[in-house]
C-alpha positions, 0 to 999 in steps of 0.5 A: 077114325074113318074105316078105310076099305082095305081094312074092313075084314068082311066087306061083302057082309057089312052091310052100309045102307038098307031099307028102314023101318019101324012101327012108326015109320023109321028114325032114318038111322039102320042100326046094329041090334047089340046096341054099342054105339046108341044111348038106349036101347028104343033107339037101336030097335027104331032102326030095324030093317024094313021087310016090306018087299014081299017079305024081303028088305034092300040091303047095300053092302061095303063091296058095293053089292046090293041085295035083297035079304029074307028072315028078319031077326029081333036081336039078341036083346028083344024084349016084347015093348022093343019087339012093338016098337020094331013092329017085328016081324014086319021089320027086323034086323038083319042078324041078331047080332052085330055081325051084318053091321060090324066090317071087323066082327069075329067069331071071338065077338059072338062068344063075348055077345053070348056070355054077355046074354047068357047064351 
């Protein structure tokens, strides 16, 4: 069902829209680096950020604010063949986690996503 605003827990923080980018241009698509909703994992890190403003990368938020963000991140699942793929740190995404993408992320989502990767 579609995500009405009033229901989005973190609408300053979600971000909707961002500049894409990868190795190989961008699968047009920005995605959350956990990988919930993509059949594989070449897909999620073909999604990245792009971060070719002098180091910075546009993001467009719920709330309707726009931004320009430092500090790509690899994902908590990077591996150095997904790593290529992204062509970090040119491109990155904008949280390790879920949490930059997701409007209802909680805390108790960062425990779930660290006992899953062993962190």
């Amino acid at each position: 069902p579609p995500l009405r605003y009033g229901r989005a827990r973190r609408p300053a923080t979600t971000a909707i829209f961002g500049n894409g980018g990868a190795s190989f241009g961008t699968n047009k698509f920005m995605r959350a680096p956990m990988g919930t909703a993509e059949p594989g994992l070449n897909i999620v890190y073909g999604g990245a950020q792009a971060y070719r403003h002098a180091g910075r990368t546009n993001v467009a938020y719920l709330d309707g604010r726009v931004d320009s963000v430092m500090r790509p991140h690899q994902g908590e699942l990077a591996e150095d063949g997904l790593l290529d793929l992204m062509g970090y740190p040119e491109n990155g995404f904008l949280s390790s986690d879920d949490r930059a993408y997701d409007p209802n992320w909680t805390a108790s989502d960062a425990a779930a996503s660290a006992s899953s990767t062993g962190g």
